[in-house]
N, C-alpha and C positions, 0 to 999 in steps of 0.2 A: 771584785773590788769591795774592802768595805768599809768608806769614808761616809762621814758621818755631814750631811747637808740639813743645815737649818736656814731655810730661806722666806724670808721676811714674818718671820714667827711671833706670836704674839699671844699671853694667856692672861686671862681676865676673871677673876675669882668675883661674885657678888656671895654676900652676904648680907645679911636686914637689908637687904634695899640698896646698901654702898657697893658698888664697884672697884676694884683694886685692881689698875693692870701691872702682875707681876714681871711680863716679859712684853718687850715694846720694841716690832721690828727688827729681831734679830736675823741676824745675817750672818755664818760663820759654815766654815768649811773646815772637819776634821780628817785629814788626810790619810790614807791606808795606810795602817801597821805605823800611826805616830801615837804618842804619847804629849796629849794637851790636858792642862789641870787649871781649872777653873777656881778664882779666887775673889771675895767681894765681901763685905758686910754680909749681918745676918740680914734676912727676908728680902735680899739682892734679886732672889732668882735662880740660884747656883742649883739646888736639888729639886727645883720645878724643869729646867734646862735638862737634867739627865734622866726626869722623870718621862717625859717629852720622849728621848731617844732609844729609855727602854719601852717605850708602850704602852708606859702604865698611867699615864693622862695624856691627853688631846689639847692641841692648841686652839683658842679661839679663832687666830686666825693665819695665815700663812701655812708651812707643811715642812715636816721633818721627813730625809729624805737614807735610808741607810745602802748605799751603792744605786742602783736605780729600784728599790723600789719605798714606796710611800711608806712609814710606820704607822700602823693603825691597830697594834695589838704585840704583846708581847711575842717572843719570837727564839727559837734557839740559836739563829745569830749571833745574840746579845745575851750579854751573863751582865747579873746584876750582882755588887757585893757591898754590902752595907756596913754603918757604923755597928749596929749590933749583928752580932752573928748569926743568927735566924739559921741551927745548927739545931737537929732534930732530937730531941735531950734522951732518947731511948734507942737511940741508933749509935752504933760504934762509929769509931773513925770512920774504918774502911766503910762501914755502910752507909754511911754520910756521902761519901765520894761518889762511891757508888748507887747512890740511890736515882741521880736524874740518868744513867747510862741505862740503868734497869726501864726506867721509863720511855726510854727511846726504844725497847726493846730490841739492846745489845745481848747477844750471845753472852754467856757466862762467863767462858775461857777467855774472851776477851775484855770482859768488865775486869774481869779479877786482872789481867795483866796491866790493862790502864790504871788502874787502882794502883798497883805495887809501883808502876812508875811515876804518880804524881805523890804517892805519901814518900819516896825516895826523893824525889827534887825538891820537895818542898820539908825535907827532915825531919819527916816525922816518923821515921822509924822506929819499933819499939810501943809505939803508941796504939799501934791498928784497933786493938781490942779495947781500949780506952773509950769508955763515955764522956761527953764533954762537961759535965761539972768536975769531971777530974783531971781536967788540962786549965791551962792557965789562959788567961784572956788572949798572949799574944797565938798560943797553940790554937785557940777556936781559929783563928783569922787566917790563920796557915789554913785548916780544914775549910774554910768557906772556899778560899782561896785557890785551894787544889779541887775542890767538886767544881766551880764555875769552870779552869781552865780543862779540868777532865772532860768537857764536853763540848771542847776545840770550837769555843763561838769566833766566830770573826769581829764581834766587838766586847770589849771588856768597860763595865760602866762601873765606878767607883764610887761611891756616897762616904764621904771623909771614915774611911775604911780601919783609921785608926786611931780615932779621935778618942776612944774608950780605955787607949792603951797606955802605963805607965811612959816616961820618957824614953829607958834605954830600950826597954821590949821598941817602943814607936820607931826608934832608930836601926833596930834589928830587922824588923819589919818593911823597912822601906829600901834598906840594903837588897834584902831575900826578895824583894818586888821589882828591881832592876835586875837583878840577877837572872830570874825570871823570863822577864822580858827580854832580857839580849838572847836567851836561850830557846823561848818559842815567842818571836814577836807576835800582838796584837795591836788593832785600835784600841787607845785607851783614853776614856776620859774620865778623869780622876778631880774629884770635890773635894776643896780643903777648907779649912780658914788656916793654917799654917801657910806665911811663907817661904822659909827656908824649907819645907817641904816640895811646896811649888816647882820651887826653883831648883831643888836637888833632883826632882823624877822628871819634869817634863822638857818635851822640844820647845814646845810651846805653851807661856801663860798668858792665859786670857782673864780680865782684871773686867769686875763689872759693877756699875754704880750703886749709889745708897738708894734704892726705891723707885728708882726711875726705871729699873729694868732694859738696860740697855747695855751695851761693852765701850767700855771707854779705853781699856789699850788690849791688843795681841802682840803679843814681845814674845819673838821667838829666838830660842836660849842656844837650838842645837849646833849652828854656825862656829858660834867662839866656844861652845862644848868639844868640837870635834877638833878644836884648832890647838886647841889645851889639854887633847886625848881626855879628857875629865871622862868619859866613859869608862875608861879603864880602872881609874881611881874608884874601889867598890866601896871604902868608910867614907860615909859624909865628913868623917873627920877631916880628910885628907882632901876632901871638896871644899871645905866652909873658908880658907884662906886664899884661895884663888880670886883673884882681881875680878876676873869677869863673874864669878859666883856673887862678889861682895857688890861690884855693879848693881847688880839684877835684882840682886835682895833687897837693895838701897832705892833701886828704883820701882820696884812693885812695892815696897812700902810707904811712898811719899806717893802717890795714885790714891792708895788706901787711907791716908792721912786727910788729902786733901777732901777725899769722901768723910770724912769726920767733920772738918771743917768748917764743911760748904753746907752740911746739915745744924751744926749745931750755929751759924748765921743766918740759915734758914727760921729755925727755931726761936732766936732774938728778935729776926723782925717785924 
């Protein structure tokens, strides 16, 4: 199994002397091979939350949990993919992909075939020999994209993956990222500030407040998704008119308002 347990989690940053609790009792269960995307104001918590589940910082208090065992360091479980592409600028494609298979100390015959199958599903043919200053922003994110899944973690962590990318490439990209996923499922938790992103990739949106570090809704979308085949619809285009899409979108945007609000009468009184 490899769902993702955050139980009564909590992270506490000082600085000069102040105290800021970024996460405050969280409690949330990412269930095996779903697709949950995290959505909230800036300094909400969102990328301290997946920082948490990859490893790469500790909670003050509580314990993140990935299947049964504690997370206490990063892990090849867990592939992390970031807003910038942290793609190795003197390495090809292919050797990009292949470079964490090489570190597992995969056989060759089998790097290279893993390799050829993840630069084909993710279209990047043609490209192998390509440096990445000579690919375009949405191409790096394909190659990040194909090295994390080349090395079949059971969880995929997402840090607003596309947030650097023009609009249509962002749209091309989120298509090719469900596509994906119907074709080798993973747990996936995915950080956005987009909501019609939110709402186009995952089963479940979890909506978390302005600085209080907490979740204030889990609105799970895959129900009336399945019931409107919406999976099978691949262009968002063909998603963005659907009633229960405009629902969703309507209602994780007035959560995120009311977080405006509630700060900015904070702020007045």
């Amino acid at each position: 199994m490899s769902d993702i347990h955050f139980e009564d989690v909590g992270r506490v940053f000082t600085r000069n002397g102040q105290s800021n609790a970024v996460l405050d009792h969280i409690d949330l269960h990412v269930r095996d091979q779903q697709f949950v995307a995290v959505v909230g104001p800036s300094g909400c918590g969102k990328t301290t939350l997946m920082r948490l589940a990859a490893g790469l910082d500790a909670p003050t208090s509580g314990r993140v949990r990935v299947g049964n065992v504690e997370v206490r360091e990063p892990g090849p479980d867990r592939a992390v993919v970031f807003q910038q592409f942290a793609l190795f600028p003197w390495k090809t494609v292919s050797e990009n992909i292949e470079f964490g298979l090489r570190c597992k100390g995969m056989e060759q015959a089998q790097r290279a075939e893993r390799v050829e199958h993840f630069i084909r599903l993710m279209s990047l043919q043609g490209r192998e020999d390509a440096y990445p200053h000579q690919l375009s922003g949405g191409m790096q994110q394909r190659v990040a994209i194909a090295r994390s899944y080349a090395l079949e973690p059971d969880v995929l962590l997402m840090d607003e993956p596309f947030g650097a990318l023009d609009a249509q490439t962002r749209t091309v990209m989120q298509e090719e990222l469900l596509r994906l996923c119907a074709i080798s499922p993973r747990t996936v938790m995915f950080i956005t500030h987009a909501v019609e992103e939110a709402v186009y990739l995952a089963d479940r949106v979890i909506v978390m407040s302005r600085g209080g570090g907490a979740i204030v809704a889990d609105i799970d979308v895959a129900t009336t998704r399945k019931a409107e085949r919406w999976g099978e619809r691949e262009r968002i285009e063909d998603v963005m008119d659907l009633p229960s899409f405009v629902e969703f979108r309507s209602r994780v945007w007035k959560l995120l308002r009311e977080q405006d609000f509630q700060t900015i009468a904070t702020e007045m009184a």
